[in-house]
Every structure is written in C-alpha cells, then in structure tokens.
C-alpha positions in Angstrom: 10.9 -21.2 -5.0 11.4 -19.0 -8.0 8.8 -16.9 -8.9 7.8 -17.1 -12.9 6.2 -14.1 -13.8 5.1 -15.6 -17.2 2.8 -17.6 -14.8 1.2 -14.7 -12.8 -2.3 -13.9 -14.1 -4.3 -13.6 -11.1 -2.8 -12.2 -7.4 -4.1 -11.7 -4.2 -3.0 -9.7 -1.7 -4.0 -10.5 2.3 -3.9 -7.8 5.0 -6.4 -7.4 8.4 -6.1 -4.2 10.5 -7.0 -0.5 11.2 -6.9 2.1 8.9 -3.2 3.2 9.1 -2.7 -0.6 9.1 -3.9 -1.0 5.3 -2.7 2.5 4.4 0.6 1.3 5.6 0.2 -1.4 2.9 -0.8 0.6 0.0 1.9 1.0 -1.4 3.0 -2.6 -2.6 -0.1 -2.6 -4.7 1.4 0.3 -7.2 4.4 -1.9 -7.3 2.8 -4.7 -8.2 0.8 -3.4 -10.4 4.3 -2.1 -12.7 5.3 -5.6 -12.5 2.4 -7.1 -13.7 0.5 -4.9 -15.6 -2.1 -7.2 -17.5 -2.8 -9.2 -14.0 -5.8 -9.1 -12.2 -4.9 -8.3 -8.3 -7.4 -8.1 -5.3 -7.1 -7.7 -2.0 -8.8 -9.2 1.2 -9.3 -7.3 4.3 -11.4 -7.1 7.3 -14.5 -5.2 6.7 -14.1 -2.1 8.4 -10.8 -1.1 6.4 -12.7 -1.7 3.0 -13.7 2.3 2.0 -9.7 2.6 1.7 -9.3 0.4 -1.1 -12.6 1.3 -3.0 -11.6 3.0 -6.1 -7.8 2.1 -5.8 -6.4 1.9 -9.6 -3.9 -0.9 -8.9 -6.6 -3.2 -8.0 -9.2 -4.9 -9.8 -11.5 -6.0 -6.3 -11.1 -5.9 -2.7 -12.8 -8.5 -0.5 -14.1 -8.4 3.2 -14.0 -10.6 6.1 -15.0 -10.2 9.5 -14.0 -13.5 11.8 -17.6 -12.5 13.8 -20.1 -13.6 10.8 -18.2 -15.0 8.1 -17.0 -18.9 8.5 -13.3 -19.3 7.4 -14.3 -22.3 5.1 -16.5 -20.5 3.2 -14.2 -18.3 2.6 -11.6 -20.5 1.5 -13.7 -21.8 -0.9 -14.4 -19.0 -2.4 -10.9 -18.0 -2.5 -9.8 -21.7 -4.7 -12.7 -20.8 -6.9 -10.8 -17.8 -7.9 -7.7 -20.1 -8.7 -4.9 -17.2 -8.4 -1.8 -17.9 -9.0 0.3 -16.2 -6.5 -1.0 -15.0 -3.0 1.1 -12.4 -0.6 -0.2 -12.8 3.0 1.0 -9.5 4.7 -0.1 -10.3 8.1 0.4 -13.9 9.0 -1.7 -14.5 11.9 -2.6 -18.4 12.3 -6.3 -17.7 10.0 -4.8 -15.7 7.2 -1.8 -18.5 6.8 -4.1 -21.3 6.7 -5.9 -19.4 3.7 -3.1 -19.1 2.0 -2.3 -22.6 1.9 -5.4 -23.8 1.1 -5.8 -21.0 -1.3 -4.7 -23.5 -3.9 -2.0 -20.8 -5.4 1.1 -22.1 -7.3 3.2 -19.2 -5.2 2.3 -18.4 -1.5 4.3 -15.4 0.0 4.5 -15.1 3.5 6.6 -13.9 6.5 8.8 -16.9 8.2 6.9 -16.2 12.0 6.7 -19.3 14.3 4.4 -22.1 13.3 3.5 -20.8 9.9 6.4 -21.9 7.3 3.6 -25.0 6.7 1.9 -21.9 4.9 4.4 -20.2 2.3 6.6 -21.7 -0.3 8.5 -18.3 -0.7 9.4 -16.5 2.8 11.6 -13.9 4.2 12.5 -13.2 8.1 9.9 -10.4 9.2 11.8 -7.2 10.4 9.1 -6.0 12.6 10.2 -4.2 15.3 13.6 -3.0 13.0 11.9 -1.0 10.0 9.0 1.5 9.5 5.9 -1.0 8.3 6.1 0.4 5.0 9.2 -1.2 4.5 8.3 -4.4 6.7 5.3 -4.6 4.1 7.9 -4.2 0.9 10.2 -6.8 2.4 7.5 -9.3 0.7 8.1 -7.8 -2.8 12.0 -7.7 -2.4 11.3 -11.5 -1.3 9.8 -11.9 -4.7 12.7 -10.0 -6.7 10.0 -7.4 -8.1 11.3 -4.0 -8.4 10.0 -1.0 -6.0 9.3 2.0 -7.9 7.4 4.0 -5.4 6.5 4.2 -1.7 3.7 6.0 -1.5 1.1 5.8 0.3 -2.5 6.1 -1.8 -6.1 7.0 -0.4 -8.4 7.6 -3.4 -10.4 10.8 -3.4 -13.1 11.6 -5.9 -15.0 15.0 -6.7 -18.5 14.3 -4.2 -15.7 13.5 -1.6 -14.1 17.0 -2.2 -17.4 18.8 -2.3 -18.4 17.6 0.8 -15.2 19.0 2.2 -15.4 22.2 0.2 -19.1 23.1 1.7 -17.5 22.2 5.2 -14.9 24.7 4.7 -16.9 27.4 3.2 -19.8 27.1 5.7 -17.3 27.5 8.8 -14.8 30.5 6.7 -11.8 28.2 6.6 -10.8 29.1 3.4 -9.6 32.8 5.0 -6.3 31.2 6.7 -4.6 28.7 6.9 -5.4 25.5 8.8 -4.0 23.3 11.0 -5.4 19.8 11.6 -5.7 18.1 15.2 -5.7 14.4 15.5 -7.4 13.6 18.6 -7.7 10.2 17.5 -6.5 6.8 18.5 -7.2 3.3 19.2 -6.0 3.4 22.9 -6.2 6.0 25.7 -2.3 5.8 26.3 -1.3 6.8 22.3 -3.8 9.8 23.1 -2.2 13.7 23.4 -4.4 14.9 26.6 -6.9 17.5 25.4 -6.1 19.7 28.2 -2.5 19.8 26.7 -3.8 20.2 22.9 -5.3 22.9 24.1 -2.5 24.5 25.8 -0.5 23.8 22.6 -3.1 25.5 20.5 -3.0 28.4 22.1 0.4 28.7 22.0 0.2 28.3 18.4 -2.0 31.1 18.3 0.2 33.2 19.8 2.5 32.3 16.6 0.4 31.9 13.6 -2.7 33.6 12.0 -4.6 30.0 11.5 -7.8 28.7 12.2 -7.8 24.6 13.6 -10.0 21.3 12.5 -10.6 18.4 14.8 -10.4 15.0 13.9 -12.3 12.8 15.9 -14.0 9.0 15.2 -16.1 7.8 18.7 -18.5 9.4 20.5 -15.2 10.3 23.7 -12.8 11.7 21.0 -16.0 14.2 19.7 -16.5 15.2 23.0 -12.7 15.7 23.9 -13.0 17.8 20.5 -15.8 19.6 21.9 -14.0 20.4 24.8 -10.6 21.5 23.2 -12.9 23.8 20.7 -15.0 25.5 23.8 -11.6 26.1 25.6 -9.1 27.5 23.6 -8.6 31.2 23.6 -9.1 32.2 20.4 -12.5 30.6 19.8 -10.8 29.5 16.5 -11.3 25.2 16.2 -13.8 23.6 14.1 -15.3 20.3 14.6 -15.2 17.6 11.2 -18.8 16.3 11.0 -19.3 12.6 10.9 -17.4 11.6 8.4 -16.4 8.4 6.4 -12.6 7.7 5.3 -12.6 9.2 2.5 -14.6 12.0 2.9 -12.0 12.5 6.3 -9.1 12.3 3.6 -10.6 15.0 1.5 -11.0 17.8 4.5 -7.6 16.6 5.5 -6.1 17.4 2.0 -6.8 21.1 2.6 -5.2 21.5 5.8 -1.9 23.1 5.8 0.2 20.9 8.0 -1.5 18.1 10.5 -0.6 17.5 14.5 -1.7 14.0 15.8 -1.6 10.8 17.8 -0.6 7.7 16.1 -3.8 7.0 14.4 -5.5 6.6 10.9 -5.9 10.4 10.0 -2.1 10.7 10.8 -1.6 8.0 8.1 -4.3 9.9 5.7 -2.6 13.2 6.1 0.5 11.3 4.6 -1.4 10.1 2.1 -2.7 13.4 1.1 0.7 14.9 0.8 -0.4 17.3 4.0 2.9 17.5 6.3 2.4 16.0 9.3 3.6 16.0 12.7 3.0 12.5 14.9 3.0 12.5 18.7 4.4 9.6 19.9 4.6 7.6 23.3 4.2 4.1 23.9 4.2 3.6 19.7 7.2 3.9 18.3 7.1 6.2 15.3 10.6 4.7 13.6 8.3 1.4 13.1 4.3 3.1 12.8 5.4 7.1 12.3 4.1 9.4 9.3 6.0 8.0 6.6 8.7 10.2 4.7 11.4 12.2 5.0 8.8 15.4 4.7 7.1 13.8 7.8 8.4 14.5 11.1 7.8 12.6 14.9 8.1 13.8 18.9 8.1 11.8 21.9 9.1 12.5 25.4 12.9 10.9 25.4 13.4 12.0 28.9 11.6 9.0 30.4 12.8 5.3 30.1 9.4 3.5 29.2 8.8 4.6 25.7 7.4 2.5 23.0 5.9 -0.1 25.8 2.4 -0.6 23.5 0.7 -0.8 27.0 -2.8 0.2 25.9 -3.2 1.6 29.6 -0.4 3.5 31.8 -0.1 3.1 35.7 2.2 5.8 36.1 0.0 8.5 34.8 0.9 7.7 31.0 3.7 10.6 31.5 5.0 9.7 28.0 1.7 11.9 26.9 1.6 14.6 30.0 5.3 15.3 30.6 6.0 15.7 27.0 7.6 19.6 26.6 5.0 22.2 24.4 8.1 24.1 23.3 9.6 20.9 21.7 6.4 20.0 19.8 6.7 23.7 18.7 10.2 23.9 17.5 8.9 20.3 15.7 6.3 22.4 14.2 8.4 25.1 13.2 10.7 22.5 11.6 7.4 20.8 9.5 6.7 24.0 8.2 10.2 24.7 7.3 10.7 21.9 5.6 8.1 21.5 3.5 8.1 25.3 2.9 4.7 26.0 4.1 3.6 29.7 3.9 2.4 30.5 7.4 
C-alpha cells in the first residue's frame, strides 16, 4: 500500500525499551515531523523511557505503558479513540503488533518478523543484526518513501536541567579542567568495563592529561563500583553524579569533554549531547548498538573469538571485558580527541 500523505493528520509512533533504545529512535521523529508538518504525532512507550520524550519539539504527546498494571485492551481502546491515520510500530513484538492492527489506522507500518504480517499493511524486511539501529529504525521511513533529512539523535534539555548541572560542577571545581566522563553503567554485568580496570585506565590517563573525571552510575552496585573507582585512583581526581534523572544526566554530560563507557544509556546521551564518545564493547556489538556517528568511535577485544555473544553472564571469566589492552583504549582515546579536535 501507497502511502497518501494528503491523508496523514494524525501519527503514532510505537517503541518499548531502555533508554539508548528510544534515544536510538529519536531521530525518525525530526523526519517526520519535515514531512508532515501540520500533523499531530505522538508516541507510546514503556513508562520508564518517558522523561526522554518530554519536551521533544517533533512531538505533540507521548504515552506510557507498562505490561505490569496497564490491561492491553484498555489501551487499545484508547488508542481507536484517537483515530490516527498512520501508525509506525518500531518494535514489533507480538503486543505492540496486535495494537497496531486494532489501532483502527488506514496505514500500519511495521517490520515483516515471523507471525506479524497479520499486523502491517506496509512492511519492509528488518536488517537487524546488518545495520546500526539508527538506521534499522529509518528503514521504516524509507519503507514509507519519506525523505531523511537528519540522523540525529535528540534529548531535550532546558535551563533548571542545566543549573542543576552548573551548581554540580561549581561545588566540586570542575569547571578548572577539562573533564572526562566514565560510564560505569549497564544493563548486564557482562557489557560492564571492570572497575578495577577503569581505574587502571584512569590513571593512566592521568599520567597523559591535566583532567579531572565524572562517574555515571544508575543502581545502588554501579554507585558503589563508582565509589570504589573514585577512592582508588591515584590522583584523588573522580567525582560522583548525584542521583540524577535523564535529563538532568544529559545536562552534566553536555559539559564533559569527551565520554568513556559501556554500552549503556549515558553512552547514547553523550551522543545526543554532541560530547565525543568512546564505547567499550564486548558481547554488544557496537556496528549494530555503538555511539552513533562518524565523530563517535568503538573498542572491543578482537583477539578472542566470542564477541558480540549478548550472553548477559560469561563462564569464561567475561575476558571480552578483562583481557581487553589499556594501551588500545588509549590510542582510541587519543584518536576521539583528535578527531573531534578537543583541546586537552
């Protein structure tokens, strides 16, 4: 099916997922938002990821669902009530194609997987596992013959969000060097950097640079591995975040010089702040989930033969992580800063 854009008033877009998972997805929305200007487009998501969308220009509302309270029928209701006209489902498990059949829209987008053509009457083969997921995620507007005109990503910031990072700064002295941001972050234990080797690499840094070093942590383990990397390197130079929401996160993070992380959400808000960033990789593979851009550089440990297994847990001592060469991830650091032309 054709799509008629005479006939697009009212669009929703459909994506469940993490953090990096929706940031990964920002950037159809400016797109869309080009090729329809006068629409009215809103997104659903699961409840957690909300904060990224709040305040996002190129939509008009984003809703929430969490499969743990909210009953799928009720929200399918609501979702014909709204009577949009096209609906893009840009993660296609079994729930989120059943909405978007019953969703009642003239033009139902969706990603051909097994068992859910029923769904979509316009589809395109998925690449996943063949292209970085920003592009996976364009493939649906390609599939729809609208026009890509940027692929950025896009976290909103606004001025109590940059205060808040402003007093953290000025009450620790950060504003006297530059600053590097650690990622200790990350949904699984295997995607982790050890903090005995961040610490390691930290110091070696030192040894380079005249900086000072913020942690990024988000549970109560990766705050105490933070702790632990702060008490222990040399220099006495790293600086815990406070608890902090997204978007306050994405504001500290815009005043680092260059970020170092695991394949997390902060890696994906440090792109989205235009901070160069450096992603260390293992059983994620960072040609399909890395920090997006040809600014935006990766590392993993290509001597070993079980890379990108997504095993959340390792029985051989998740070597991907421990093995993987300090001098490499400098020479990748050196080559950020290069790049980018950071003054160190």
């Amino acid at each position: 099916m054709k799509l008629d854009k005479n006939k697009i008033n009212k669009i929703l877009v459909i994506k469940f997922g993490g953090i990096g998972d929706i940031l990964l997805t920002t950037p159809v929305l400016p797109n869309l938002k080009a090729f329809f200007p006068d629409a009215e487009i809103n997104f659903l998501t699961v409840r957690h990821s909300r904060d990224i969308l709040i305040d996002n220009p190129y939509i008009t509302r984003a809703f929430t669902y969490d499969a743990n309270e909210d009953k799928s029928w009720c929200l399918i209701k609501n979702i014909r009530k709204q009577k949009y006209d096209l609906v893009i489902d840009l993660f296609g498990n079994p729930r989120t194609a059943l909405i978007t059949f019953l969703s009642g829209a003239k033009y139902r987008f969706g990603f051909n997987f097994r068992g859910r053509n029923y769904a979509y009457n316009i589809s395109v083969k998925g690449r996943g596992g063949e292209v970085h997921n920003v592009e996976f995620n364009l493939d649906s507007l390609r599939a729809l013959d609208i026009p890509i005109v940027s692929k950025k990503l896009y976290l909103p910031v606004n001025v109590v969000h940059k205060e808040f990072a402003d007093e953290f700064f000025n009450s620790n002295d950060l504003f006297s060097k530059k600053v590097i941001g650690i990622s200790k972050t990350g949904g699984w234990e295997s995607k982790r950097y050890k903090a005995e080797d961040y610490t390691k690499l930290m110091d070696i840094l030192n040894e380079i640079y005249d900086v000072n070093f913020i942690l990024f942590w988000g549970n109560q383990k990766e705050k105490e591995n933070c702790e632990m990397i702060r008490d222990s390197v040399k220099k006495r130079n790293a600086y815990l975040i406070p608890d902090s929401p997204i978007r306050y996160l994405a504001a500290i993070i815009e005043k680092c010089d260059i970020v170092i992380g695991n394949d997390s959400g902060p890696l994906h808000i440090a792109v989205s702040m235009n901070v160069p960033t450096l992603g260390i990789y293992g059983p994620t593979n960072p040609k399909l989930q890395g920090p997006f851009g040809d600014k935006n550089l990766s590392i993993v440990n290509e001597n070993i033969d079980c890379l990108y297994c997504n095993l959340l847990e390792c029985n051989i001592g998740n070597i991907c992580m421990t093995e993987l060469s300090k001098d490499l991830i400098i020479e990748k650091v050196k080559e950020l800063i290069r790049i980018n032309d950071v003054k160190m």
